[in-house]
N, C-alpha and C positions, 0 to 999 in steps of 0.2 A: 204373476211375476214370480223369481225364480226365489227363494229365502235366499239361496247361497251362505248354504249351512247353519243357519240360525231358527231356532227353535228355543220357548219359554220350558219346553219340556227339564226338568233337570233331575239327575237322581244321587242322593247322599248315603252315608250310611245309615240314617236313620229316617229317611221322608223321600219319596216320590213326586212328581208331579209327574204326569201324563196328559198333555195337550192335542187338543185332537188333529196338527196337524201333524203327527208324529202316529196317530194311530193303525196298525195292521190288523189287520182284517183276514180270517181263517176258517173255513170250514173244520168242523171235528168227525169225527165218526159218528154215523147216529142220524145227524143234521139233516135236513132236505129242505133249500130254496132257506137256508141262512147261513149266517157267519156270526162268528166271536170277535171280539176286540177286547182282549186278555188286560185288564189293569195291573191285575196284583194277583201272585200268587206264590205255595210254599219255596218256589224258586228265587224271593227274592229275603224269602226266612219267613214271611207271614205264615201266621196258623188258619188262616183262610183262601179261599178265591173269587177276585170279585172280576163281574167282565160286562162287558153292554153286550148282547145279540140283539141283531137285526135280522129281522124274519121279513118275508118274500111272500108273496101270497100264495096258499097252501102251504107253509114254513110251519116245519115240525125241530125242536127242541128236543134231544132225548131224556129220558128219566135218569139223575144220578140215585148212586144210594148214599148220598152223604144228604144232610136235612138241605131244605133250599130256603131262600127267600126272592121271590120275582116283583117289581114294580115296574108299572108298565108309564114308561117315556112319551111314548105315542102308538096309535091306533088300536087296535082291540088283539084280546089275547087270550086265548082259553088255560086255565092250569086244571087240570084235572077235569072236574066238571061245572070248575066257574069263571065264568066269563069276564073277562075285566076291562074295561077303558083305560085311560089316561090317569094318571092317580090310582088305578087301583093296587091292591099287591095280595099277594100270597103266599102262606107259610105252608110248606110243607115237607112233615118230618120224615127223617131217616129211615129208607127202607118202603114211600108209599110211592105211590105212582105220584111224579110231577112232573111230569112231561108237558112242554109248552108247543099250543099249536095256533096258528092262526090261518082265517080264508082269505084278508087282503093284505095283509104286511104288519107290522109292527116293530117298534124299539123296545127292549125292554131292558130293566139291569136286573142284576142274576149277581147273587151273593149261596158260596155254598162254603159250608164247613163241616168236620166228620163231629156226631153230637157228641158231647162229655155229658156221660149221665152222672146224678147228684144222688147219693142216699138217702133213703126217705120218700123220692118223688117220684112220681109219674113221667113218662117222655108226654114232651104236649103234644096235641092233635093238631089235622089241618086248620086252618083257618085263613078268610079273606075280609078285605074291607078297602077302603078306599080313605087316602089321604083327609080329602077337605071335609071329613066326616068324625077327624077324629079330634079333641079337644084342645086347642089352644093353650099352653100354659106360659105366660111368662119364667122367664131365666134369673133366678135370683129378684125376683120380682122388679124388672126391666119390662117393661109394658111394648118397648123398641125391638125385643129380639122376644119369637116367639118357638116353644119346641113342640111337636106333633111327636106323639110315640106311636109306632106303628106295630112294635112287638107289646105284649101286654108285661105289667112289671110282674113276673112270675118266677119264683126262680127255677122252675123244671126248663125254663128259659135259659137256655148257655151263651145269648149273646141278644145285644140290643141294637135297632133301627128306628132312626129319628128322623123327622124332618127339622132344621130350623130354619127361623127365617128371620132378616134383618131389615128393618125402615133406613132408609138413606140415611150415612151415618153414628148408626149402632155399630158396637164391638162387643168382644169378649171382655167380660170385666180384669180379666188377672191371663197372663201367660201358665197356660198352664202345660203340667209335666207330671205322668202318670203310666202305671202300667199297661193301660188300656192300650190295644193298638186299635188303629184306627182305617176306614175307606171310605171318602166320602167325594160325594159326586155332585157339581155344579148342576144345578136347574134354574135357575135365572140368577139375572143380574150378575154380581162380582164384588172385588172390594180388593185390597191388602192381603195375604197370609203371612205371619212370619214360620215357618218350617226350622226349626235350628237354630242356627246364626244368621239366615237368609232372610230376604224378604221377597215377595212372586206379587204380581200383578195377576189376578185369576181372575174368569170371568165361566159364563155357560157352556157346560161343556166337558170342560176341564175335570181332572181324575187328581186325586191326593189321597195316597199310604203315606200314614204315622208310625210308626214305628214304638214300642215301651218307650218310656221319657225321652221323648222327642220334643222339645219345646214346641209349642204353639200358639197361635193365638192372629184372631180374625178381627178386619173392619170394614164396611161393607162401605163403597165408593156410589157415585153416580145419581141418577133422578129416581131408580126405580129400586125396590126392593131387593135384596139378595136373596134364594134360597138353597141350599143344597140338602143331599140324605146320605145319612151320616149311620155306619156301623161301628159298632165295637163290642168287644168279647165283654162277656158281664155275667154274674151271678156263682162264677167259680173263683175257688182263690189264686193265689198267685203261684208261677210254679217257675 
């Protein structure tokens, strides 16, 4: 049926939503047998760019030279020379080959930023690993919402990737508002967001950029769990 001009998509000065039924689909240069669906990028003021590709069978991904981060949505996906399922993801830094290929298709999200080096530190090295591998920790010690870190707490790290997740019912403890900006990407379930002054009904699927003190704050609806993965710039100071 036709919406006749109605979409949950909305955009503020300080927060995005992007609903997939609003989403456009692009080849780039580079590409062969995929497309992009651009969520966020410095176009909209963010210091990053985040996008889903959809790869095709024999979908090739080109190599940026900004650092990348890849987590693979569905089907299999090679980064470099490691192969990943569903859950997996992949770090890799500014300047090495990351180039994403696959032989039957695949979704993947694609988060890339230009690195800010830190004095004192090393740039970090590749690295891969897989979601439901990495450790559970409760949120302020709420046993109801759990966070997966997917980048390791390092500061040669210039930004961080989370998974959380919500039991039917959990929230955020406190609206929160901070420098951080934010990209985060529905993988099951839904709930509540408040964005601003607004409030969104979000569910799987679904794209939200935060913006610096953007007010926030999440509560997860339904029978089944909520989860989404969640970026944000981290371990530099504020500028």
């Amino acid at each position: 049926m036709h919406s006749l001009g109605h979409t949950r998509s909305a955009r503020r000065d300080d927060h995005l939503l992007h609903t997939p039924d609003t989403f456009v689909r692009a080849s780039w240069p580079g590409m062969i047998n995929a497309v992009a669906i651009v969520h966020v990028s410095p176009a909209i003021g963010a210091a990053f760019t985040q996008y889903t590709a959809e790869l095709g069978a024999d979908g090739y991904l080109p190599a940026t030279s900004m650092q990348r981060f890849v987590y693979v949505l569905s089907g299999e996906a090679q980064v470099a020379d490691a192969s990943l399922g569903a859950g997996g993801f992949a770090y890799v830094p500014s300047g090495d080959v990351g180039a994403v290929r696959t032989r039957s298709g695949s979704r993947v999200a694609v988060i890339e930023k230009p690195y800010v080096a830190l004095p004192g530190t090393s740039a970090p090295a590749m690295f891969t690993g897989h979601e439901a591998h990495q450790s559970p920790q409760p949120l302020n010690g709420d046993a109801d919402l759990e966070v997966r870190a997917l980048v390791p707490a390092d500061a040669s790290f210039d930004f961080a990737v989370n998974t959380m997740a919500y039991r039917p019912g959990a929230a955020l403890p406190m609206v929160e508002v901070h420098v951080m900006e934010h990209g985060l990407l529905f993988l099951e379930g839904g709930g509540i967001y408040r964005l601003g002054d607004a409030w969104y009904p979000v569910t799987e699927g679904d794209f939200i950029y935060m913006a610096p003190w953007c007010p926030q704050w999440f509560g997860a609806l339904g029978k089944v769990p909520a989860k989404y993965l969640i970026y944000k710039d981290w371990n530099r100071a504020a500028s």
